[in-house]
Backbone bond lengths (Angstrom), bond angles and torsions (degrees), N, CA, C in turn:
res aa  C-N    CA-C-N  psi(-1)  N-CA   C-N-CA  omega(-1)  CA-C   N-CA-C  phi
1 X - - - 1.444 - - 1.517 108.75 -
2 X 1.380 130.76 147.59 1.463 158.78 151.11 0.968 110.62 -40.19
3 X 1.148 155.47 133.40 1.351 152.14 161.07 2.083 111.13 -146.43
4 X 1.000 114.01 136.97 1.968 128.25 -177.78 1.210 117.28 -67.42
5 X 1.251 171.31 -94.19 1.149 168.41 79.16 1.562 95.92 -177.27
6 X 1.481 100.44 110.31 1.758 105.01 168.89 1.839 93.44 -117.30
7 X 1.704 117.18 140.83 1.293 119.30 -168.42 1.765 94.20 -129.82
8 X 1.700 86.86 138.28 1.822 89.43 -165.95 1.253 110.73 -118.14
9 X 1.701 125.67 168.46 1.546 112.23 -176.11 1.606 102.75 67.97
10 X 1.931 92.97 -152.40 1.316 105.19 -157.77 2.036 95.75 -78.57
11 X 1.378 113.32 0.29 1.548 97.08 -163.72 2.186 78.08 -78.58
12 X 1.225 161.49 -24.53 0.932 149.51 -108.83 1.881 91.87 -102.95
13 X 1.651 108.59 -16.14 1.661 98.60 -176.56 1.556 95.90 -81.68
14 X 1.009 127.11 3.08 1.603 135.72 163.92 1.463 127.25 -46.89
15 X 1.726 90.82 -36.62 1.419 119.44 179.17 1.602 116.27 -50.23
16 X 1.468 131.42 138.78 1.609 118.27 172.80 1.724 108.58 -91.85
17 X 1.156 105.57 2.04 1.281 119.94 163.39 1.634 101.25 65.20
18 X 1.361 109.24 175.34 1.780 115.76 47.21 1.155 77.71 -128.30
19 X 1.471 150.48 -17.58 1.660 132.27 172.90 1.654 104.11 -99.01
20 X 1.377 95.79 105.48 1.801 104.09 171.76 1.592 112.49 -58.66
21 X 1.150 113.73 -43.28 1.113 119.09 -161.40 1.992 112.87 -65.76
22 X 1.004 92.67 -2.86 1.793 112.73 -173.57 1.630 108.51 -99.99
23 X 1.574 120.48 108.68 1.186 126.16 -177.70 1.669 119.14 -39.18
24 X 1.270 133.87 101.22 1.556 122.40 148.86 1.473 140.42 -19.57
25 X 1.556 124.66 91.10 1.577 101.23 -161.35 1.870 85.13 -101.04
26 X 1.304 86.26 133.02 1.909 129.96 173.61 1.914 104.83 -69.01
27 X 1.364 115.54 144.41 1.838 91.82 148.45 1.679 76.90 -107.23
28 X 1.230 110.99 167.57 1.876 127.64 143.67 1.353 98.84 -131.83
29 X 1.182 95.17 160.45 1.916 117.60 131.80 1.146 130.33 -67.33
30 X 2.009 92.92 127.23 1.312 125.10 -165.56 1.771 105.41 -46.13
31 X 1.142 132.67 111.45 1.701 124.44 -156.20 1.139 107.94 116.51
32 X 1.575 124.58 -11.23 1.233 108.02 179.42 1.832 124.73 -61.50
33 X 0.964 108.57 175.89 1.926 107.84 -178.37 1.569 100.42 -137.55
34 X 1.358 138.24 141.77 1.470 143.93 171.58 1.367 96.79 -22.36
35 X 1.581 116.47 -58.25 1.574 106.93 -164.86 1.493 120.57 -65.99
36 X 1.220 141.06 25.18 1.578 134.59 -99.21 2.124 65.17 -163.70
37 X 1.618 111.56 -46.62 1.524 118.65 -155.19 1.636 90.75 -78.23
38 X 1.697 123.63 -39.12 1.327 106.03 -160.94 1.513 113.32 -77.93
39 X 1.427 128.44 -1.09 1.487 122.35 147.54 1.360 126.91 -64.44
40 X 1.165 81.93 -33.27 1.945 91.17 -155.44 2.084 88.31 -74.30
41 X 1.195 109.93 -43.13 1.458 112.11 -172.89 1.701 108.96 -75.41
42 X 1.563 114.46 -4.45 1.337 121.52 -168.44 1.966 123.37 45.95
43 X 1.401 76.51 48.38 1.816 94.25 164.26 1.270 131.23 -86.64
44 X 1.351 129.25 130.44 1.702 110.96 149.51 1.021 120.60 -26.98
45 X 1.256 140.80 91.01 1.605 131.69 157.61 1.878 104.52 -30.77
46 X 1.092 138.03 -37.05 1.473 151.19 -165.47 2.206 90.30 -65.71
47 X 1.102 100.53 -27.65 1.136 134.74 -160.48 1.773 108.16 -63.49
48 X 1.299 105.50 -60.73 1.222 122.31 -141.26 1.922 95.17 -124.99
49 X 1.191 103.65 110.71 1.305 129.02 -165.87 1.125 119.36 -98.96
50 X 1.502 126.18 -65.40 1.546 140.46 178.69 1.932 115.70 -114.67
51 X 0.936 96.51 145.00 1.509 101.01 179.09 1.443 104.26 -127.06
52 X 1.429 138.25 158.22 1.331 158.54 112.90 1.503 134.89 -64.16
53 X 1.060 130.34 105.40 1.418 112.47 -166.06 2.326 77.21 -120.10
54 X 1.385 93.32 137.41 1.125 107.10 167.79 1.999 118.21 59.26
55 X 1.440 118.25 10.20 0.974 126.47 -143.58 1.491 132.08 88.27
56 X 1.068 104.16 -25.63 1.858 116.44 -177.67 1.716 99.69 -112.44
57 X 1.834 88.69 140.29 1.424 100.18 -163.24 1.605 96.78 -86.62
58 X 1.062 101.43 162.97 1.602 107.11 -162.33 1.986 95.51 -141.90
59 X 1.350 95.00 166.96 1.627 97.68 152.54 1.376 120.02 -78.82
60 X 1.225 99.82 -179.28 1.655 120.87 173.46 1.528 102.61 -86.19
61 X 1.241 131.27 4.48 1.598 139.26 -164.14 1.535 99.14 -121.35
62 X 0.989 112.12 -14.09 1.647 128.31 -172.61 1.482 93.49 -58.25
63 X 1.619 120.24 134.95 1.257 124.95 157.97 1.568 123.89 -79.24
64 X 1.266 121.38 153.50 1.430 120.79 172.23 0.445 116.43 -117.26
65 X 2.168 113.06 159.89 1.593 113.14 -178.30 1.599 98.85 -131.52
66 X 1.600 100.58 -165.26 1.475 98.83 -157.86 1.785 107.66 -92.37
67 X 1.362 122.24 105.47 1.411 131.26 177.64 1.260 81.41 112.32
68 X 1.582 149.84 62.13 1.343 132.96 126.56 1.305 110.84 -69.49
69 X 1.243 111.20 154.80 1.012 135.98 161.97 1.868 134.46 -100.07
70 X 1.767 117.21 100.26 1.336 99.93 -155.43 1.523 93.99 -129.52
71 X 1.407 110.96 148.34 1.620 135.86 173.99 1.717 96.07 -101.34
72 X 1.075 107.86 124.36 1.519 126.96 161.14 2.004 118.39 -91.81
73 X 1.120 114.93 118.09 1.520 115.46 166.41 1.230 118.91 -130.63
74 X 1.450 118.43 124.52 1.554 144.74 164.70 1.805 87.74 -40.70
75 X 1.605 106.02 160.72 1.832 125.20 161.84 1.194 100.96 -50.19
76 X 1.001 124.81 126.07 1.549 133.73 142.25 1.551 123.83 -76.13
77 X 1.532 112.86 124.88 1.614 110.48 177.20 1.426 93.06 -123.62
78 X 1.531 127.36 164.33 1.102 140.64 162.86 1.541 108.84 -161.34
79 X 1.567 119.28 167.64 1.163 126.47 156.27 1.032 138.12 -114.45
């Protein structure tokens, strides 16, 4: 399956560029889950905090399908 991958924050130098701003399309296996992307994209899992699948935030346990659409986000801290 196809899958989008737009990566936000600091995961975005992740990008192979040269326009970040332009979704990554993935293949996986049909079974794949969000967490399934931070190998395949060669991330810190330590890394990768929040997901979007389709607009709606999902887990990292979340299954995927073919033409999702997913936003990746690093931890957020603030004060």
């Amino acid at each position: 399956m196809k899958v989008y991958v737009k990566l936000y924050a600091l995961l975005r130098k992740h990008h192979p560029g040269p326009n970040r701003s332009i979704p990554m399309e993935l293949t996986l296996a049909d079974g794949a889950t969000v967490a399934d992307l931070v190998p395949a994209l060669g991330l810190d899992p330590n890394f990768v905090r929040t997901a979007f699948v389709n607009n709606e935030a999902r887990g990292l346990d979340s299954p995927l399908h073919d033409g999702d659409q997913v936003g990746l986000f690093p931890p957020v801290v603030g004060g």
